[in-house]
C-alpha positions as CSV (number, residue, x, y, z in Angstrom):
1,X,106.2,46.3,-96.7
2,X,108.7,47.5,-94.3
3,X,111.5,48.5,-97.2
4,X,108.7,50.6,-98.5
5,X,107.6,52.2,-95.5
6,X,111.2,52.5,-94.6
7,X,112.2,54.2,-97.6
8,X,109.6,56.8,-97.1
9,X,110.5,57.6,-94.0
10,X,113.7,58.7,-95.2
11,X,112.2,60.6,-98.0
12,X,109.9,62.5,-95.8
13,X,112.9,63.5,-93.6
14,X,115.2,63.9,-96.5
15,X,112.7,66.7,-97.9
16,X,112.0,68.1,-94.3
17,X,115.4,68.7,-94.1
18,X,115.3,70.5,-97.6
19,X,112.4,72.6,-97.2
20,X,113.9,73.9,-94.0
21,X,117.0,74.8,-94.9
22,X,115.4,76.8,-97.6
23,X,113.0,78.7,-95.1
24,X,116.0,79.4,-93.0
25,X,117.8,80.6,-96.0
26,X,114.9,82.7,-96.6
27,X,114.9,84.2,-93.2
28,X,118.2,84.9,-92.0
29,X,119.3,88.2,-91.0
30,X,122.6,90.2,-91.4
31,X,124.8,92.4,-90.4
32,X,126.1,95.1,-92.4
33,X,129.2,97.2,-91.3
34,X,129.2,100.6,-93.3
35,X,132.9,101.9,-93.2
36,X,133.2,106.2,-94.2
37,X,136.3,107.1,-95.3
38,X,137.5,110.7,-97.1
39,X,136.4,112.4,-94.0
40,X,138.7,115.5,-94.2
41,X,137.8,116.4,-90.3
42,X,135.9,115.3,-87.3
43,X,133.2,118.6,-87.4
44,X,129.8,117.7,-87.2
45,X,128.3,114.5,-87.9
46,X,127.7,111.4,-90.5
47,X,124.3,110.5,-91.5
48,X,124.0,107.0,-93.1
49,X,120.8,105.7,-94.6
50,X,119.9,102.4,-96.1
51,X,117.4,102.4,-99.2
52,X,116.0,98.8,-100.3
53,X,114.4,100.7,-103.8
54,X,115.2,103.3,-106.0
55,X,112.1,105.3,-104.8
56,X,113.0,108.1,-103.2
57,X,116.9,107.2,-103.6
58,X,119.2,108.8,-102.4
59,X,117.5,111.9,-100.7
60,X,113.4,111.4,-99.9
61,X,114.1,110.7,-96.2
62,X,110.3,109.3,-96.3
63,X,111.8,106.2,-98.2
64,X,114.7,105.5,-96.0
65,X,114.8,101.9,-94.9
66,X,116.7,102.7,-92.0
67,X,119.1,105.2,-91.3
68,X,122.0,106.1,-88.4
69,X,123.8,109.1,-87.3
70,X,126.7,109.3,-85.2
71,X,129.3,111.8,-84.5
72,X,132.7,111.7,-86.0
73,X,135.0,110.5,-82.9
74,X,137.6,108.4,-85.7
75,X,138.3,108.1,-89.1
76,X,137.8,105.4,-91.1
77,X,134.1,105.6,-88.9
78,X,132.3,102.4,-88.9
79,X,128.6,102.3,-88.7
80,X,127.0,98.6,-88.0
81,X,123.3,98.0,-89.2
82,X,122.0,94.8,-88.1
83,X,118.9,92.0,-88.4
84,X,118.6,93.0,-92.1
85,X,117.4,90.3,-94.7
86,X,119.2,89.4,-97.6
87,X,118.1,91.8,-100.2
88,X,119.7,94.5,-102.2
89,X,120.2,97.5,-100.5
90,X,121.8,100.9,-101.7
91,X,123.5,103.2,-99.1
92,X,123.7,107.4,-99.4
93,X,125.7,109.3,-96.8
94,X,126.2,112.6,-95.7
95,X,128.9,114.5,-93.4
96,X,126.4,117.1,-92.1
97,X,128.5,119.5,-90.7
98,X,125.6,121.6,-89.1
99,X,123.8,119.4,-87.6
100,X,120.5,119.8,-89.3
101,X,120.0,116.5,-90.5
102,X,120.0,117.0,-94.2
103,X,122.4,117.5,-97.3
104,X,122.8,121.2,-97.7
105,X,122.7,122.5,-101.0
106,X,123.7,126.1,-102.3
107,X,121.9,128.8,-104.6
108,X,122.8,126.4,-107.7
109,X,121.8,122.8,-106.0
110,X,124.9,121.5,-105.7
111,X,125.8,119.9,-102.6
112,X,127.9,121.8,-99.8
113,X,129.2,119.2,-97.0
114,X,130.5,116.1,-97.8
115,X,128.4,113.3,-99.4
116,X,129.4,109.3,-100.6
117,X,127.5,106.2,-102.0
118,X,127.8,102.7,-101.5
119,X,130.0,101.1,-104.9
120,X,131.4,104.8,-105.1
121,X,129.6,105.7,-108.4
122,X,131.4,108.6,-110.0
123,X,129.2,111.7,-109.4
124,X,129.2,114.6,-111.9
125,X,126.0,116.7,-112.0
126,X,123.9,114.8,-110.6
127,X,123.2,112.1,-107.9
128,X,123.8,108.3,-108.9
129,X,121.0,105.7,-109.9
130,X,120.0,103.1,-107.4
131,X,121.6,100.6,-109.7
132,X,124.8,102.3,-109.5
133,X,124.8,102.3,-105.8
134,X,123.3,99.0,-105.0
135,X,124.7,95.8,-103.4
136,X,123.7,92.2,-102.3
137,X,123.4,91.4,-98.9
138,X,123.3,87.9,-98.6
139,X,125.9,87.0,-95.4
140,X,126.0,86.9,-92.0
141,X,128.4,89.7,-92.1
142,X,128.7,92.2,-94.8
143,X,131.1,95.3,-95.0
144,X,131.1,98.1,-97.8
145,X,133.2,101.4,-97.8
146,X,131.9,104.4,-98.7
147,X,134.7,106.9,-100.0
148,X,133.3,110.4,-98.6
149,X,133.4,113.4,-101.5
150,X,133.1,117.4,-101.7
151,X,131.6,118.8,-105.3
């Protein structure tokens, strides 16, 4: 009787251990380290903003998962995003050169300041897919470039 009871003692912990490994999986958060580079000069600032969906990507700013802007003080500029979950994530930025807070556009819709993607897509006429900009997060620590561009 006491093999038995023995034995599933050690299964019970055995499967403990299992299940929570798994939740932790599950719940752990990262960092991700957003590097801009292609900035031609340090006027104004860069606007980075984190979409978990294409809904809304990569301009509805009432979508944006979270989003950071910083002034231009070096180039490559690293912006850090942390306590995300592992995920996939897509990543539009802007170098807003007036400081209004959104990518300008002229008469014709194209884009005026400086703009980039996370996975670079190449960008003709008109702004990439989600699936063309998305990524996996699923470290600790995470770091994507985003190669700045002028239409």
């Amino acid at each position: 009787m006491s093999k038995k009871w023995a034995f599933s003692l050690i299964l019970l912990t055995t499967l403990g251990n299992l299940t929570w490994s798994g939740s932790a999986r599950a719940n752990f958060n990262g960092k991700l380290t957003v590097e801009i580079d292609g900035l031609k000069n340090k006027q104004g600032q860069v606007c980075v903003s984190i979409f978990t969906s294409s809904q809304g990507f990569p301009g509805d700013r009432k979508r944006v998962f979270d989003r950071q802007c910083t002034q231009i003080n070096e180039t490559p500029l690293k912006l850090t995003f942390n306590n995300l979950k592992a995920g996939t994530y897509a990543v539009a930025a802007i170098q807003d050169l007036n400081g209004d807070g959104t990518l300008n556009r002229n008469d014709l819709g194209m884009p005026v300041e400086p703009f980039g993607f996370s996975r670079n897509p190449e960008v003709r006429t008109s702004a990439p897919k989600f699936g063309d900009a998305a990524f996996i997060l699923a470290g600790s620590n995470t770091t994507i470039q985003v190669q700045m561009k002028k239409l």
